[in-house]
PDB file with SEQRES, HELIX, SHEET and CRYST1 records, atoms N, CA, C and O in Angstrom:
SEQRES   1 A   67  UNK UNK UNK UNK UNK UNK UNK UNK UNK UNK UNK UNK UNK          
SEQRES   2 A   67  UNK UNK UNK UNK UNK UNK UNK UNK UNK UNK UNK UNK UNK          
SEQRES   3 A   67  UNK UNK UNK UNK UNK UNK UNK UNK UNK UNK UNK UNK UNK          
SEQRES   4 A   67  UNK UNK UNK UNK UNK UNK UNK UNK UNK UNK UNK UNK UNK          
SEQRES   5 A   67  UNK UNK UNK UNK UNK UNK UNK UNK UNK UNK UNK UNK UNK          
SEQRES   6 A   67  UNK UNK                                                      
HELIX    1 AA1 UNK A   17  UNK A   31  1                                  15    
SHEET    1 AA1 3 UNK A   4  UNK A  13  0                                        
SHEET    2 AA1 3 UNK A  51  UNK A  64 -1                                        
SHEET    3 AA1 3 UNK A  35  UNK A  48 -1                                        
CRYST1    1.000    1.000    1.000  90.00  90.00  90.00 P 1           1          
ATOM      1  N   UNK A   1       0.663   7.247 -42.669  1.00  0.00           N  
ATOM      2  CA  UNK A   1       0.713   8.288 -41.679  1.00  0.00           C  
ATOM      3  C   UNK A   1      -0.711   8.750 -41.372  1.00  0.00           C  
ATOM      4  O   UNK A   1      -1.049   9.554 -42.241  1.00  0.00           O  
ATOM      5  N   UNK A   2      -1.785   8.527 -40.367  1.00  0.00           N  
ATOM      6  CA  UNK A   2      -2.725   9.034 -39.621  1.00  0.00           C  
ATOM      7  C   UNK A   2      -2.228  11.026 -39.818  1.00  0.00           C  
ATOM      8  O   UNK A   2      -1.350  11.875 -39.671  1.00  0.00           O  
ATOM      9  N   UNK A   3      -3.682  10.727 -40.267  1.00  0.00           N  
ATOM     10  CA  UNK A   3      -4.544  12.350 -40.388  1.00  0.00           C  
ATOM     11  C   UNK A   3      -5.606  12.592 -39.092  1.00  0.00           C  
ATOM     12  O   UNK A   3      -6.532  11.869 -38.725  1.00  0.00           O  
ATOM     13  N   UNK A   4      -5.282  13.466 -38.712  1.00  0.00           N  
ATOM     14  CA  UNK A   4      -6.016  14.298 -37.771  1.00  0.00           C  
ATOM     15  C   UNK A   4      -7.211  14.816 -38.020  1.00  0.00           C  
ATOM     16  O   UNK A   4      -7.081  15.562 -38.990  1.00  0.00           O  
ATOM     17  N   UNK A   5      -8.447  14.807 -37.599  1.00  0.00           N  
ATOM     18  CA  UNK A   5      -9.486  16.556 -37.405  1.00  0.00           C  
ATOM     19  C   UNK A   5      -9.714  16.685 -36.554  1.00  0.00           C  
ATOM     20  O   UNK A   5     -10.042  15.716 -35.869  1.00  0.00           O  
ATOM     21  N   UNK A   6      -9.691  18.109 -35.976  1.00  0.00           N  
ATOM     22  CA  UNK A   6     -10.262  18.971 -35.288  1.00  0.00           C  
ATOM     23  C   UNK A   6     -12.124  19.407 -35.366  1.00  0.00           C  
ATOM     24  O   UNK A   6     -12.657  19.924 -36.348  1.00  0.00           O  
ATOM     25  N   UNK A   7     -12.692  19.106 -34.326  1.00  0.00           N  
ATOM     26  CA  UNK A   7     -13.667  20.394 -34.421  1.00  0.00           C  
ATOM     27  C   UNK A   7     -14.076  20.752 -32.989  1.00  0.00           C  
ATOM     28  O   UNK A   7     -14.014  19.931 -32.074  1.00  0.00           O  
ATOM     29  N   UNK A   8     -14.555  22.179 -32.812  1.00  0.00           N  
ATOM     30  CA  UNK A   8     -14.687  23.103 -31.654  1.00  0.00           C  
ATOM     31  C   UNK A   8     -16.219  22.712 -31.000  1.00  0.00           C  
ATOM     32  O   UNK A   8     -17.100  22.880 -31.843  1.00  0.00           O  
ATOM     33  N   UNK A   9     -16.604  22.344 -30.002  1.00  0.00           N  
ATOM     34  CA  UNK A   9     -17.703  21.921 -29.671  1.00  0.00           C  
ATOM     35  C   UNK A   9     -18.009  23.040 -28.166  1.00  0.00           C  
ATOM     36  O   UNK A   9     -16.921  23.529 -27.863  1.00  0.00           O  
ATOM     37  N   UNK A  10     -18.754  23.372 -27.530  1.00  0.00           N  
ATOM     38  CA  UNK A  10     -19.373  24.237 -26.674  1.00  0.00           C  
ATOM     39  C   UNK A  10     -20.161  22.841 -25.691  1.00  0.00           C  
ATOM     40  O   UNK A  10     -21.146  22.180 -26.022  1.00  0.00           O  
ATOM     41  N   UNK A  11     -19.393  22.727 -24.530  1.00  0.00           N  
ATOM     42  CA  UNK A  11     -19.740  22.113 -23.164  1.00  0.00           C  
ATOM     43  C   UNK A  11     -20.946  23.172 -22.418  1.00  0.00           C  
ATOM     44  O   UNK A  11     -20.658  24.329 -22.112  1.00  0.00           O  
ATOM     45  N   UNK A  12     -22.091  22.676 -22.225  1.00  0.00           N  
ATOM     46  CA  UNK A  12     -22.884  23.405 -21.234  1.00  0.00           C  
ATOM     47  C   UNK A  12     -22.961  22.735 -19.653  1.00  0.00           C  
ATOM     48  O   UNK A  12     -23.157  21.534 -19.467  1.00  0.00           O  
ATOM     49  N   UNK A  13     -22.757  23.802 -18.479  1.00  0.00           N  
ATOM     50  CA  UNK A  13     -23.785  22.804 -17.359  1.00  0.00           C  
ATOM     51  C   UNK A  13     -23.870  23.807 -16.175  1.00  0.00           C  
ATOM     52  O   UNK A  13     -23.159  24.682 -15.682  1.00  0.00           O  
ATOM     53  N   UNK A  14     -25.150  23.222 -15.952  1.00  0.00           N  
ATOM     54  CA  UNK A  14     -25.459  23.626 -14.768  1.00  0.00           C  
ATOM     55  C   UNK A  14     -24.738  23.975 -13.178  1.00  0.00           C  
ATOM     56  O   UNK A  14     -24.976  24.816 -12.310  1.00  0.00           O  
ATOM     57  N   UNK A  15     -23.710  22.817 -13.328  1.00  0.00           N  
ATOM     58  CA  UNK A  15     -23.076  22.203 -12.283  1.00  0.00           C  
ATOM     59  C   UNK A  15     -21.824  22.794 -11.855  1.00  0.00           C  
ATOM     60  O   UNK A  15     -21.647  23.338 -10.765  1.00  0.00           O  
ATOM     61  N   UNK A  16     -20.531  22.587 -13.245  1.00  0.00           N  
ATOM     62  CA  UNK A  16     -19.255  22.800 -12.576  1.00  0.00           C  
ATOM     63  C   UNK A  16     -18.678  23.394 -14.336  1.00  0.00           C  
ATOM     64  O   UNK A  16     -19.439  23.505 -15.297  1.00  0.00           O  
ATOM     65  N   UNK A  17     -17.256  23.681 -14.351  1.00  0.00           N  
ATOM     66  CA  UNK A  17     -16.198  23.355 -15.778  1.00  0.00           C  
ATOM     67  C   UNK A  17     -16.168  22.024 -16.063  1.00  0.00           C  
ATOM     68  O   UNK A  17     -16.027  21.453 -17.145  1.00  0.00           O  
ATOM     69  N   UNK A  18     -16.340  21.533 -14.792  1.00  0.00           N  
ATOM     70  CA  UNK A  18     -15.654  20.049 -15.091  1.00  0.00           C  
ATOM     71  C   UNK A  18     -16.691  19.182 -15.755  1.00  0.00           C  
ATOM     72  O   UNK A  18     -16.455  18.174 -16.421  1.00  0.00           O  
ATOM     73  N   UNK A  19     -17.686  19.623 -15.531  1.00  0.00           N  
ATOM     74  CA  UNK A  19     -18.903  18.882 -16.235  1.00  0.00           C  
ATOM     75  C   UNK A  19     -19.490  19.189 -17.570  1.00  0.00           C  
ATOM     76  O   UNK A  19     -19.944  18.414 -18.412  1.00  0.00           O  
ATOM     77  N   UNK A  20     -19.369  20.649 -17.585  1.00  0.00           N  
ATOM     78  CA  UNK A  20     -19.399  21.200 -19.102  1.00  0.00           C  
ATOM     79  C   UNK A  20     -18.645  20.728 -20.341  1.00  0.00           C  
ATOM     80  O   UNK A  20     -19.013  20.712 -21.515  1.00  0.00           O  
ATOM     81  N   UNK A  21     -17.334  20.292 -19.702  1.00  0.00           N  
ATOM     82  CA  UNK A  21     -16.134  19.576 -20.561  1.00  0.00           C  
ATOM     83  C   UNK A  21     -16.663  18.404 -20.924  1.00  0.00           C  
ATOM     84  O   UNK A  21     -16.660  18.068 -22.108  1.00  0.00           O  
ATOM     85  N   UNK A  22     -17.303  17.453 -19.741  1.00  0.00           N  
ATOM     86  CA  UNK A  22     -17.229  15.845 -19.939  1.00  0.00           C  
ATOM     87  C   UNK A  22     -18.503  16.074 -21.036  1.00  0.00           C  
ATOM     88  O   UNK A  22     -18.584  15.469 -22.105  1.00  0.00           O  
ATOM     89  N   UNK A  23     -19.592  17.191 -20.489  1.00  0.00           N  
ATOM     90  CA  UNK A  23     -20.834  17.300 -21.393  1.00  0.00           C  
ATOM     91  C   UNK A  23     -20.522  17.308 -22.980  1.00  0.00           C  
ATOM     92  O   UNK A  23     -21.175  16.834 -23.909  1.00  0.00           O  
ATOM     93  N   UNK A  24     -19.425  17.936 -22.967  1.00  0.00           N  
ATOM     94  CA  UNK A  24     -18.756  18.089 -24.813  1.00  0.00           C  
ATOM     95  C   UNK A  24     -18.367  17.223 -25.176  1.00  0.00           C  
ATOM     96  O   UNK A  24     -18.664  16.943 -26.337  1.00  0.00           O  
ATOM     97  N   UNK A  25     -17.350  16.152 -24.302  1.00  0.00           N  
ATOM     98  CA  UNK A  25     -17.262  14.948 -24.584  1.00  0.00           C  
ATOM     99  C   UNK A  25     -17.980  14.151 -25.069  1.00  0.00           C  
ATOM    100  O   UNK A  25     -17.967  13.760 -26.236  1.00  0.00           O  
ATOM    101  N   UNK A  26     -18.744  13.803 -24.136  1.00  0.00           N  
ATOM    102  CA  UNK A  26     -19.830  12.642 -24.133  1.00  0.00           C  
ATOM    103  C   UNK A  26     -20.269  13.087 -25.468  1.00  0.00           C  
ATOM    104  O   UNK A  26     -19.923  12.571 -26.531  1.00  0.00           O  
ATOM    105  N   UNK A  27     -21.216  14.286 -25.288  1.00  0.00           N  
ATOM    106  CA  UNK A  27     -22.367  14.485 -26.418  1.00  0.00           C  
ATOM    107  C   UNK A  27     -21.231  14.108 -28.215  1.00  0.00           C  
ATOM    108  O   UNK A  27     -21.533  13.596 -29.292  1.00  0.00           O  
ATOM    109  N   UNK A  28     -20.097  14.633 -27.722  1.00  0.00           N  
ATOM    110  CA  UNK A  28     -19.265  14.748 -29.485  1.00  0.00           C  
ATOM    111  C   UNK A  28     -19.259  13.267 -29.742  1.00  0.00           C  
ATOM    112  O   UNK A  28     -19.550  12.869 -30.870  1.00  0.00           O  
ATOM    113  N   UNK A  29     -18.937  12.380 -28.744  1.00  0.00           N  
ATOM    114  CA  UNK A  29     -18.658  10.549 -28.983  1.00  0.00           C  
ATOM    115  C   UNK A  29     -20.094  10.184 -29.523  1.00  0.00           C  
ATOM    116  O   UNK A  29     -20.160   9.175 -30.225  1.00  0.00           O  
ATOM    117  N   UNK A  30     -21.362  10.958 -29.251  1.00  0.00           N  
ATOM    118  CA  UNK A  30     -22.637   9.867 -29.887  1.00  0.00           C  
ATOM    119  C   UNK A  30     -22.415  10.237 -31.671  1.00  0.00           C  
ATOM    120  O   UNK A  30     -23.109   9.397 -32.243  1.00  0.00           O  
ATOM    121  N   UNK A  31     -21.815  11.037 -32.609  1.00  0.00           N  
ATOM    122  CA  UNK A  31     -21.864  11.179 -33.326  1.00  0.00           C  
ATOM    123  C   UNK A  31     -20.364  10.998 -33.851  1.00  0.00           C  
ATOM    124  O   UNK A  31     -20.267  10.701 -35.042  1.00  0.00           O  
ATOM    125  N   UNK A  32     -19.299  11.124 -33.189  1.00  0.00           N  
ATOM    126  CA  UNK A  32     -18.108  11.246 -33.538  1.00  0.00           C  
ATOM    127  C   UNK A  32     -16.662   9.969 -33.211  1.00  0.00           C  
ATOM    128  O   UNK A  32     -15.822  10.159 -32.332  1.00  0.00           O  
ATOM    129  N   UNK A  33     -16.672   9.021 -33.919  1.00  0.00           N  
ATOM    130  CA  UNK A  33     -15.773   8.138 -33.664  1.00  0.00           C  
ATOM    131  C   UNK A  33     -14.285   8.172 -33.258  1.00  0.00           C  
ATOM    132  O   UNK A  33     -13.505   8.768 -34.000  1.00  0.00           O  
ATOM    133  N   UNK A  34     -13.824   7.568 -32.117  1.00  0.00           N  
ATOM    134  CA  UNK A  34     -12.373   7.381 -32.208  1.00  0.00           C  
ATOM    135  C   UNK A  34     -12.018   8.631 -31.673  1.00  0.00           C  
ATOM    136  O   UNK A  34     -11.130   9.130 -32.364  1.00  0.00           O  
ATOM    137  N   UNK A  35     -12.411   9.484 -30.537  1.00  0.00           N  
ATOM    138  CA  UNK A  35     -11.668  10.771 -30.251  1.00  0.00           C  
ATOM    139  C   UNK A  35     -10.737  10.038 -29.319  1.00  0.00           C  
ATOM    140  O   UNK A  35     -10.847   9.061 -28.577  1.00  0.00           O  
ATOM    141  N   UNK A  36      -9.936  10.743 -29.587  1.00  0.00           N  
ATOM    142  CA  UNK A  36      -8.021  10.696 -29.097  1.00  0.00           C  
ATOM    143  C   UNK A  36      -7.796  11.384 -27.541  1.00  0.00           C  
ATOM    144  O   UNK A  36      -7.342  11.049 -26.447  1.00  0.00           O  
ATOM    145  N   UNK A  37      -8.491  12.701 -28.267  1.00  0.00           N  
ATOM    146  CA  UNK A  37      -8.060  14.023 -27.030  1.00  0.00           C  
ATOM    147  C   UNK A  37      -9.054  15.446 -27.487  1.00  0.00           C  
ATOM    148  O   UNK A  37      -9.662  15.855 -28.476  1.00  0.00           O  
ATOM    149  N   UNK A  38      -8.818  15.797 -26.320  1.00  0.00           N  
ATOM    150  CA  UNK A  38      -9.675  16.884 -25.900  1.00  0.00           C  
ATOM    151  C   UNK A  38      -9.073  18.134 -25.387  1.00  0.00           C  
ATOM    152  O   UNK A  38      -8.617  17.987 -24.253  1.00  0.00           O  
ATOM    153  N   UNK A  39      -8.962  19.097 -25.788  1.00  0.00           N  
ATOM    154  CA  UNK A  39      -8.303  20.466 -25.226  1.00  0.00           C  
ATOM    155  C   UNK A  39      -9.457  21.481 -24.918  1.00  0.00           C  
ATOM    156  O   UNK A  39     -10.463  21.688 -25.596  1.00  0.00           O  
ATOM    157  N   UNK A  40      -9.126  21.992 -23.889  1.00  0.00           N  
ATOM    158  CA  UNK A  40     -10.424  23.155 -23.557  1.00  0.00           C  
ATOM    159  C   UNK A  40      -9.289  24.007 -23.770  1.00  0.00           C  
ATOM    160  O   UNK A  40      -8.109  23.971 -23.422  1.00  0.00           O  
ATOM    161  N   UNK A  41     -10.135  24.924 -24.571  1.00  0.00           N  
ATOM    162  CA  UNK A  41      -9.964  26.236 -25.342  1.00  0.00           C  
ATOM    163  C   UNK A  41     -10.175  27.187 -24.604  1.00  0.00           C  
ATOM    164  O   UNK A  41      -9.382  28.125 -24.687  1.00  0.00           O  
ATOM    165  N   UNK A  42     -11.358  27.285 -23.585  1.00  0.00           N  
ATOM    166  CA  UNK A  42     -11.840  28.262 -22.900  1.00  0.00           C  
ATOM    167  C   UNK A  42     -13.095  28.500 -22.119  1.00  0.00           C  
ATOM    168  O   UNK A  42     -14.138  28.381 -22.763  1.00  0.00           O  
ATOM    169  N   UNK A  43     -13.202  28.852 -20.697  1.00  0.00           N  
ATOM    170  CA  UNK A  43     -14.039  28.792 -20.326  1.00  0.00           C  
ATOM    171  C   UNK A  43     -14.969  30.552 -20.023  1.00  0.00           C  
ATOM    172  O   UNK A  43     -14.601  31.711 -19.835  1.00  0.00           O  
ATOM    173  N   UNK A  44     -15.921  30.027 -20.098  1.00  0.00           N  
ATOM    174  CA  UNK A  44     -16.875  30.987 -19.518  1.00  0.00           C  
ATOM    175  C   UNK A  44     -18.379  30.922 -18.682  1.00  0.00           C  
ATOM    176  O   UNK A  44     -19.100  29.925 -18.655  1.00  0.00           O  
ATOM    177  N   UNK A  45     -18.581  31.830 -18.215  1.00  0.00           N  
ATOM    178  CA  UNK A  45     -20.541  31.565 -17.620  1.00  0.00           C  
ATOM    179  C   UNK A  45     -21.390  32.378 -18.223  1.00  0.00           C  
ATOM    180  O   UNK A  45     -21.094  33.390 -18.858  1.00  0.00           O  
ATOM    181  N   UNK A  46     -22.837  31.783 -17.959  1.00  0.00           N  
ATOM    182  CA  UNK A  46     -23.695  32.474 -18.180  1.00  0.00           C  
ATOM    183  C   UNK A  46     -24.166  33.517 -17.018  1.00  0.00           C  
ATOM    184  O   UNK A  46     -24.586  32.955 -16.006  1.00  0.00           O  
ATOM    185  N   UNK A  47     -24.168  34.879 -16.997  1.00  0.00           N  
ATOM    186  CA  UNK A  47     -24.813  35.079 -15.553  1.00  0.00           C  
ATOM    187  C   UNK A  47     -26.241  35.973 -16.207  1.00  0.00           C  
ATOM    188  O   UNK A  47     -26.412  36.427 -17.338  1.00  0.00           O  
ATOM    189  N   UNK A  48     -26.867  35.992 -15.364  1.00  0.00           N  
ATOM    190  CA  UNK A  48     -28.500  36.494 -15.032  1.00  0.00           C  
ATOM    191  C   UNK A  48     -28.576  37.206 -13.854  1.00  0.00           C  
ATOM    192  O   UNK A  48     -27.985  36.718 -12.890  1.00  0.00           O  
ATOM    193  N   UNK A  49     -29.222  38.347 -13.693  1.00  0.00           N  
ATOM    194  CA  UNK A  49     -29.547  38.934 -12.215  1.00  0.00           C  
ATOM    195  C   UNK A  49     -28.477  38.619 -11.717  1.00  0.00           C  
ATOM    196  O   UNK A  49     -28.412  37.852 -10.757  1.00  0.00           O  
ATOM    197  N   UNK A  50     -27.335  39.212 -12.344  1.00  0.00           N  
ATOM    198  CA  UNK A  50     -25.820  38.708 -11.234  1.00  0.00           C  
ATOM    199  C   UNK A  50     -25.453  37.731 -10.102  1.00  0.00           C  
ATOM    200  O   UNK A  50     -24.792  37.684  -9.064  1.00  0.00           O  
ATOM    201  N   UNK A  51     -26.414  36.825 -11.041  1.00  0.00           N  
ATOM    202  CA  UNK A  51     -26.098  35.264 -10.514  1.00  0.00           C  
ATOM    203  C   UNK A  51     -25.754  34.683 -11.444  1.00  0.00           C  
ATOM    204  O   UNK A  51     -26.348  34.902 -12.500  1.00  0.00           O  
ATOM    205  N   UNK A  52     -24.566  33.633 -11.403  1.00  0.00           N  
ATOM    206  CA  UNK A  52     -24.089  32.535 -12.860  1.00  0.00           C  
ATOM    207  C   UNK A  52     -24.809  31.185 -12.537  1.00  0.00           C  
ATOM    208  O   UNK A  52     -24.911  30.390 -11.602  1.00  0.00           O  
ATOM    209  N   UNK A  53     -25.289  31.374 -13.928  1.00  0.00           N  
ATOM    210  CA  UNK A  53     -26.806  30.140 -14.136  1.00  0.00           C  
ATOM    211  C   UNK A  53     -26.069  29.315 -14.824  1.00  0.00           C  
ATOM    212  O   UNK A  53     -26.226  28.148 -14.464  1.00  0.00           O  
ATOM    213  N   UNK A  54     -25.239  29.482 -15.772  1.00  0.00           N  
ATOM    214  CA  UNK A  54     -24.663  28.105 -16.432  1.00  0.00           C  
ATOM    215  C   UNK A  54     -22.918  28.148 -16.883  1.00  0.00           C  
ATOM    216  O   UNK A  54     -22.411  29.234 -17.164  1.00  0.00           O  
ATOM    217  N   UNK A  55     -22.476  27.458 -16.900  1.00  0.00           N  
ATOM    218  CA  UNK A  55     -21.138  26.865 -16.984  1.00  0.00           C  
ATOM    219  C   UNK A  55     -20.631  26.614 -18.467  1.00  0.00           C  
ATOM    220  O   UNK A  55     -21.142  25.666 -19.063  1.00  0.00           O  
ATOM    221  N   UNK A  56     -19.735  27.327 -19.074  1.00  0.00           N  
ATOM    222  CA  UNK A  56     -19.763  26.748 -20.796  1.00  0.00           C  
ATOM    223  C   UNK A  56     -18.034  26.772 -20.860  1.00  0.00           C  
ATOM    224  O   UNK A  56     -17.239  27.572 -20.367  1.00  0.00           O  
ATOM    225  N   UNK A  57     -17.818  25.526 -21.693  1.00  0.00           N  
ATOM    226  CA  UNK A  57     -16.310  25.445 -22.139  1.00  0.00           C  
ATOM    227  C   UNK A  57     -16.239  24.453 -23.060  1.00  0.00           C  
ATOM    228  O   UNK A  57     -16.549  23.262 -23.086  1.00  0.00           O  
ATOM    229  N   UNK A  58     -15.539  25.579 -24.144  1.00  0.00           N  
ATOM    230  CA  UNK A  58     -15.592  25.340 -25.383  1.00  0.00           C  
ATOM    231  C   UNK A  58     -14.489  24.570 -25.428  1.00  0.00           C  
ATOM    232  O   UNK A  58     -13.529  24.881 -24.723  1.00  0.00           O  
ATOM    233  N   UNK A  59     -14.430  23.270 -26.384  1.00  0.00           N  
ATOM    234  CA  UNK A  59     -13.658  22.399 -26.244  1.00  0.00           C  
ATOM    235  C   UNK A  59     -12.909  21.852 -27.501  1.00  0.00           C  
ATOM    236  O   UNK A  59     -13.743  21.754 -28.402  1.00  0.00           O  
ATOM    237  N   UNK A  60     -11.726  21.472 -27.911  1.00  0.00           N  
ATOM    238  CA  UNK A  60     -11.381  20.861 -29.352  1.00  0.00           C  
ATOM    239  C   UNK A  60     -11.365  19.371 -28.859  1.00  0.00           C  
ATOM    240  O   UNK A  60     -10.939  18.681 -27.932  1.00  0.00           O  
ATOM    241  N   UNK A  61     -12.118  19.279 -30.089  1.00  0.00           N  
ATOM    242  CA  UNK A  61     -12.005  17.415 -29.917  1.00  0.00           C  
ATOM    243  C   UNK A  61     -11.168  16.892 -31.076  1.00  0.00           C  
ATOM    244  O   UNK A  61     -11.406  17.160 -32.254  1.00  0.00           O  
ATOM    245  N   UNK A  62     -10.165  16.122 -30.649  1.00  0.00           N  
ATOM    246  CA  UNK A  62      -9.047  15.506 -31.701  1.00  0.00           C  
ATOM    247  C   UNK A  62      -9.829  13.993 -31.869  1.00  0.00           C  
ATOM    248  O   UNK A  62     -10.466  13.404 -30.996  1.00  0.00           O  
ATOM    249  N   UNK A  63      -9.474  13.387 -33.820  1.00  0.00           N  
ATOM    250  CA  UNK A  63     -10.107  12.062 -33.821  1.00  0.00           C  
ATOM    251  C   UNK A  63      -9.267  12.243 -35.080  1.00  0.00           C  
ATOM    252  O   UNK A  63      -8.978  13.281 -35.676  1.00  0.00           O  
ATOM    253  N   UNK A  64      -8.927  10.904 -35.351  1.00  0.00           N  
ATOM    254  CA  UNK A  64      -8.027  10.163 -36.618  1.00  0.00           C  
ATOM    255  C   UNK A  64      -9.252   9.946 -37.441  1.00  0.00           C  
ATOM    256  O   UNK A  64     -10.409   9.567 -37.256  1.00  0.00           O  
ATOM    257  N   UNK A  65      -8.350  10.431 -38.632  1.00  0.00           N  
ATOM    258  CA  UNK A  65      -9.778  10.590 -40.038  1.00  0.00           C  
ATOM    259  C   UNK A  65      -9.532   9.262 -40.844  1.00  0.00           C  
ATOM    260  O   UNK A  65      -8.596   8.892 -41.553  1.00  0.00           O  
ATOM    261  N   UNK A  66     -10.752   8.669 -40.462  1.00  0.00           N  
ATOM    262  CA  UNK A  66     -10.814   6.976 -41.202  1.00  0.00           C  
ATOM    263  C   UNK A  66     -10.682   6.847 -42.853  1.00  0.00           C  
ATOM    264  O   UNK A  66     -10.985   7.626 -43.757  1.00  0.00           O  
ATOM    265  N   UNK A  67     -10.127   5.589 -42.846  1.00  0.00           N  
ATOM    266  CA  UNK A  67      -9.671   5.836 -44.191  1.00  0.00           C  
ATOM    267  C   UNK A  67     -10.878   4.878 -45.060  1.00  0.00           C  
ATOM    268  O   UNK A  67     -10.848   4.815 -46.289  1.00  0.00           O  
TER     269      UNK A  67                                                      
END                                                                             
């Protein structure tokens, strides 16, 4: 029976949600093998001078724990 982990990673971007997400992606796969799935937990921005400068969504990344 396959074991699961979880861990919570923080998407940044300049751009969109949608890019902040793939940003958590990507960056979790150079260190993290075999992710399954991805759930966004939650989004938020950065704002400055009541302008939003950056894009963040925090993300769970699912991956089967090698045996």
């Amino acid at each position: 029976m396959p074991v699961w982990k979880l861990i919570d990673v923080v998407g940044i971007s300049d751009e969109s949600f949608a890019d902040a997400v793939k940003n958590a992606v990507e960056e979790s796969a150079k260190t993290v093998r075999g992710i399954k799935r991805a759930e966004v937990t939650k989004f938020d921005v950065k704002v400055e001078n009541n302008t939003v400068t950056a894009y963040r969504a925090e993300v769970r990344i699912a991956f089967e724990v090698e045996r």
